[in-house]
matplotlib code that plots the C-alpha trace (Angstrom):
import matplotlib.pyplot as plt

x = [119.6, 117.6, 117.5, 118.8, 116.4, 117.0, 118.3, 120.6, 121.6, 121.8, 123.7, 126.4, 127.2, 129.5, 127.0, 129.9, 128.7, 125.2, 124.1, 122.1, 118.7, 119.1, 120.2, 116.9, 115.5, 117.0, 116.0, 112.5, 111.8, 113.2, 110.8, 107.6, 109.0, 109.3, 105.5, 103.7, 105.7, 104.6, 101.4, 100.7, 101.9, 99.8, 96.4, 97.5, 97.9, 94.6, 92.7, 94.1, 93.1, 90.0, 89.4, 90.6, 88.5, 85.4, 86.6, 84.9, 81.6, 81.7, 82.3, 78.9, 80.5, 80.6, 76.7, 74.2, 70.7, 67.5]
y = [121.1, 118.4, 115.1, 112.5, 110.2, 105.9, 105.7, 108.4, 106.6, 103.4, 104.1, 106.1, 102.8, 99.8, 97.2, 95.2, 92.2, 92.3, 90.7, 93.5, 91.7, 92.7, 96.1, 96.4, 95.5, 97.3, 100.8, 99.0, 98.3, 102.2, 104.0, 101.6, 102.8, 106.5, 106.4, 104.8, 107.2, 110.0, 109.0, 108.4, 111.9, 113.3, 111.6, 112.7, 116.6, 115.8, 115.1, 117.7, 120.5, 118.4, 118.5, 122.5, 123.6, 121.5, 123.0, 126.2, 124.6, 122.3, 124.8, 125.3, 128.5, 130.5, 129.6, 131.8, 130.6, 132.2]
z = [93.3, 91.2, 92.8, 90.2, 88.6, 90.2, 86.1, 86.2, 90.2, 87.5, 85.1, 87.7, 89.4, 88.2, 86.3, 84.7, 85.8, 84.8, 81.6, 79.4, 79.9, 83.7, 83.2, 80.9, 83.9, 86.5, 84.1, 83.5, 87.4, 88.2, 86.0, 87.1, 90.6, 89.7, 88.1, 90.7, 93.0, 91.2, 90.9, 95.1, 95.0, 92.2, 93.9, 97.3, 96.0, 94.4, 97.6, 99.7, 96.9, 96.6, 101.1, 101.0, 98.7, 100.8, 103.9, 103.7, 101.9, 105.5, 107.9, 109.8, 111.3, 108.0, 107.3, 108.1, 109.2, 108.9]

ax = plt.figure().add_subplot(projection="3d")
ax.plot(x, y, z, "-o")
ax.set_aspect("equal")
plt.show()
C-alpha cells in the first residue's frame, strides 16, 4: 500500500473555511515538508553507502603486512 502524499491528506479533509490564499499555503508548506524530508533521507542513504563501502578499505583485519 502507498502511503498518501500530506496533499493528497489535504485535499481529503474539509477546508471550507479556509480562504484560497491559505490552502495555497497549506499545499505549499506540505511539499517544502515532503522535500526536505526526502532529502534527510536521500543524504542519510548517501552516507551509509558512502561508510559501507569504506568499511572494508578500514578494516586492518583484511590487510596484509609484509
Amino acid at each position: 500500500m502507498k502511503a498518501k502524499t500530506l496533499i493528497e491528506l489535504l485535499d481529503s479533509i474539509d477546508t471550507s473555511y479556509l480562504t484560497e490564499s491559505e490552502k495555497a499555503e497549506a499545499i505549499a508548506r506540505a511539499q517544502a515538508a515532503e522535500y526536505t524530508v526526502e532529502l534527510i533521507a536521500s543524504a542519510f542513504a548517501w552516507v551509509k553507502k558512502a561508510l559501507v563501502g569504506n568499511r572494508t578499505v578500514m578494516n586492518t583485519a583484511n590487510h596484509s603486512h609484509a
